[in-house]
C-alpha positions in Angstrom: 15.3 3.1 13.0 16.1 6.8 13.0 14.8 10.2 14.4 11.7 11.7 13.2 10.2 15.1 12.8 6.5 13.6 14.2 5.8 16.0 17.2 4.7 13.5 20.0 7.7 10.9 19.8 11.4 10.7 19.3 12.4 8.1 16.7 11.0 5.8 14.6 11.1 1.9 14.4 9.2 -0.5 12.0 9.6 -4.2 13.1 7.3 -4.3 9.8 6.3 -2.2 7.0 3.4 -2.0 4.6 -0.2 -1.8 5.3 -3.9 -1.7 3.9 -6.4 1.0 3.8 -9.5 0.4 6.2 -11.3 3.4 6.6 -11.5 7.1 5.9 -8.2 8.2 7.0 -5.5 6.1 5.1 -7.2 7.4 2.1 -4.3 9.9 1.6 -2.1 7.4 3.9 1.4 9.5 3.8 3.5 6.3 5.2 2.3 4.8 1.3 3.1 8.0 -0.6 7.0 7.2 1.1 7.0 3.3 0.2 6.4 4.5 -3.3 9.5 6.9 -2.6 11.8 4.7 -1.5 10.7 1.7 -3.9 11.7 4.5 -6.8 15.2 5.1 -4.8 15.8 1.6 -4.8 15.8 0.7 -1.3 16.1 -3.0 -1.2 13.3 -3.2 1.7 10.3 -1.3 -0.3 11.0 -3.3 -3.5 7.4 -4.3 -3.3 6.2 -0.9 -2.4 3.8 -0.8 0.1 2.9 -4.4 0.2 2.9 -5.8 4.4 6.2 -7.4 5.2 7.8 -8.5 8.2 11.5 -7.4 8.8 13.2 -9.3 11.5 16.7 -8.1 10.5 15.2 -4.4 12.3 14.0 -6.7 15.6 16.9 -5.7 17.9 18.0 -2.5 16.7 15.7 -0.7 20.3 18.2 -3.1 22.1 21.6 -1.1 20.1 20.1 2.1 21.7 20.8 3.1 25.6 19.6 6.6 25.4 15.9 7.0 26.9 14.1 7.2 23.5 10.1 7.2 23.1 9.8 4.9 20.1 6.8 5.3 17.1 6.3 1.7 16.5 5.3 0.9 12.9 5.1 4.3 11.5 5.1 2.7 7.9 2.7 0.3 8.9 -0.2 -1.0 11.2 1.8 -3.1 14.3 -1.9 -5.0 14.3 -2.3 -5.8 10.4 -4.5 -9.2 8.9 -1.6 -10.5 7.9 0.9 -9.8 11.3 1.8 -13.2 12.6 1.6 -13.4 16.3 4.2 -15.2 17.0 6.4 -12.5 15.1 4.2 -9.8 17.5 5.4 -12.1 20.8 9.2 -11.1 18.8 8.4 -7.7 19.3 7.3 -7.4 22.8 10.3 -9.7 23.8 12.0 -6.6 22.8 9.9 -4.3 24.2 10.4 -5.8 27.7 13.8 -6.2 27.4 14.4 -2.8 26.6 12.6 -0.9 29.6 14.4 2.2 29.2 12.3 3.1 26.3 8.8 4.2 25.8 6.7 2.4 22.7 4.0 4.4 21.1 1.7 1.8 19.2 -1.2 3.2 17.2 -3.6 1.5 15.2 -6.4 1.6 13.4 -7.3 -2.5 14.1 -8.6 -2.2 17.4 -10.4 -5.8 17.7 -6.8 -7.9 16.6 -5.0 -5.6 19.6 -7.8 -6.6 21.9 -7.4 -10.3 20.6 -4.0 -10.1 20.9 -3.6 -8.8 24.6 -6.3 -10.7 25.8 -4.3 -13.7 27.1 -0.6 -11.5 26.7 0.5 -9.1 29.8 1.5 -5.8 28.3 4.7 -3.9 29.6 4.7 -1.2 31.7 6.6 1.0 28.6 4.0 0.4 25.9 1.6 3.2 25.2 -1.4 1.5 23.1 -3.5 3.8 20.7 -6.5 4.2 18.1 -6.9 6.3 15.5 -10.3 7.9 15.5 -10.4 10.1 11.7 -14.5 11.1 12.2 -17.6 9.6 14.5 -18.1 6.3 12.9 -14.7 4.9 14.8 -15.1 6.4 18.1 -16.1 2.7 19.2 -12.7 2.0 18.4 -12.0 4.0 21.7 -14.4 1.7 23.5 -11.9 -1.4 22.3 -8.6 0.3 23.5 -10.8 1.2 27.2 -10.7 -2.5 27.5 -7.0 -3.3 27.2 -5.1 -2.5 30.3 -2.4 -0.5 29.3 0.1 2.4 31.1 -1.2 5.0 28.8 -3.9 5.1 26.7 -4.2 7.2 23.8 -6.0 8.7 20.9 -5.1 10.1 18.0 -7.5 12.0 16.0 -5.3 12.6 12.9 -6.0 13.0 10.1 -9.5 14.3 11.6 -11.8 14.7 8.8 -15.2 15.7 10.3 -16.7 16.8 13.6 -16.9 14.2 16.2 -19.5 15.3 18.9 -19.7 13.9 22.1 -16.6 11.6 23.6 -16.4 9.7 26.7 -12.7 9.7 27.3 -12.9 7.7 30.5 -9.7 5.8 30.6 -8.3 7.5 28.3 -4.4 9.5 29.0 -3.9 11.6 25.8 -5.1 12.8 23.3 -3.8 13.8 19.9 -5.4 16.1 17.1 -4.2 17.2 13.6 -5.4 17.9 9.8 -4.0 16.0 7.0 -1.0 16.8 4.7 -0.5 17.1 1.1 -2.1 17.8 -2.0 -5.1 15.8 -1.7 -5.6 17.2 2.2 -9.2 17.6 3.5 -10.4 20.3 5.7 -10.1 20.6 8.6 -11.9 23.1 10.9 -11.6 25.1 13.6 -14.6 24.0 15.8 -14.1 20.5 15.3 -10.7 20.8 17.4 -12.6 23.2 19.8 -14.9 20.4 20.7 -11.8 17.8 21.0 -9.9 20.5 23.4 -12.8 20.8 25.6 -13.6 17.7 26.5 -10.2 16.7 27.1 -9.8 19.4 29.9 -13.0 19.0 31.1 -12.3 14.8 31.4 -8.8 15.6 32.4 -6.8 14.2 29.6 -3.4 15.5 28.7 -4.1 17.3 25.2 -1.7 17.8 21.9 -2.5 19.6 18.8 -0.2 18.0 16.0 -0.8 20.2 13.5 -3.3 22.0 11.2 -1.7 20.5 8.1 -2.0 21.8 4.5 -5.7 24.0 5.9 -5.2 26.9 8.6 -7.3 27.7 11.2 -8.3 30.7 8.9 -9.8 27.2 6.4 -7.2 28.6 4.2 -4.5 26.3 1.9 -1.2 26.8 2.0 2.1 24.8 3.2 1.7 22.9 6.4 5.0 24.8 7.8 3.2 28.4 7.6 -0.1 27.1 9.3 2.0 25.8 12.0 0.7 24.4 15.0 -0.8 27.2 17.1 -4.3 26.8 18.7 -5.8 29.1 21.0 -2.5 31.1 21.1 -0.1 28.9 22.1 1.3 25.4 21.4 -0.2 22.7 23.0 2.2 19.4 23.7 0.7 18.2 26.5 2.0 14.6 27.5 0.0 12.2 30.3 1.1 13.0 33.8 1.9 9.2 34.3 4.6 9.1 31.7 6.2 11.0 34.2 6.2 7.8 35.9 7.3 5.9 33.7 9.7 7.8 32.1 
């Protein structure tokens, strides 16, 4: 568990790591590109780089915390992976509602094993539940989370790779946009966030712009620092009026 320099949470904390790639946007997955650092550095955890494992030795370490802290659950991994036992997953929400101080972000890209999951399991009030949603062939992935009766809602359309037309965000709380990182980094353009931003204010759902990543808004490549995060002339970091709430 530790701090992180993602915009739209606090800290970090993976109950497991590792993961598989699914669809479009893990192709340049960064959480892999750091397994393969830290199975280099030694660390006794990632010895079998970026191969799924559970960790129950990081299970209570939300509960060593008393601060207010919105949590990033399974940043180096997919809470929702094939191979996630669910009994180990019942581990982690015993956790979750025993620390009710925090906020959980959960994002994931394995929208039909969180619908199984939560269909006979009551989720707490402090868990945000996400999708990713890289280009149009996942929106229905929204349609999954719509189903799942959550506090907040969210999606995250990171890294997003190609125009998405029309979205029904009914439901939906936040939304999240940002282009991709790194060397291998695709494009990604100006319009496309346009048409993500207007929606979102026209369906009333709180909007954050992560990032423009290793392209500018000028389609231009250069480090991700000196694009920065500016849309429309100001920095968007919106967050759902409810978390007031629950906060």
């Amino acid at each position: 568990m530790k701090k992180t320099k993602i915009e739209w949470t606090e800290a970090t904390w993976n109950p497991s790591i590792g993961c598989t790639k699914i669809s479009e946007g893990c192709a340049n997955c960064y959480a892999e590109v750091m397994a393969r650092r830290l199975q280099a550095m030694g660390n006794k955890d990632y010895k079998d780089g970026f191969s799924f494992k559970i960790l129950p030795k990081r299970l209570n370490e939300p509960k060593k915390i008393k601060k207010p802290t919105k949590f990033f659950v399974n940043s180096m991994s997919d809470l929702f992976h094939e191979k996630m036992p669910y009994d180990y997953l019942d581990k982690i929400f015993e956790v979750i509602s025993s620390t009710p101080q925090h906020i959980y972000q959960i994002l994931t890209k394995r929208e039909n094993i969180m619908l199984d999951y939560f269909s006979k399991r009551t989720i707490p009030k402090n868990v945000w539940l996400g999708v990713t949603v890289e280009n149009a062939k996942y929106k229905y992935r929204i349609d999954y989370l719509k189903q799942i009766d959550a506090t907040i809602r969210f999606v995250s359309f990171e890294p997003l790779i190609e125009p998405l037309g029309e979205l029904d965000l009914s439901g939906i709380h936040w939304c999240i946009v940002g282009g991709e990182s790194g060397p291998k980094a695709r494009l990604l353009k100006k319009e496309w966030v346009d048409e993500i931003f207007e929606q979102s204010k026209k369906q009333d759902v709180a909007f954050f712009f992560k990032q423009w990543g290793t392209w500018g808004a000028d389609e231009i490549k250069r480090n991700k620092k000196a694009n920065g995060r500016t849309f429309l002339g100001k920095i968007w970091d919106e967050y759902p009026e409810k978390a007031i709430i629950t906060l």
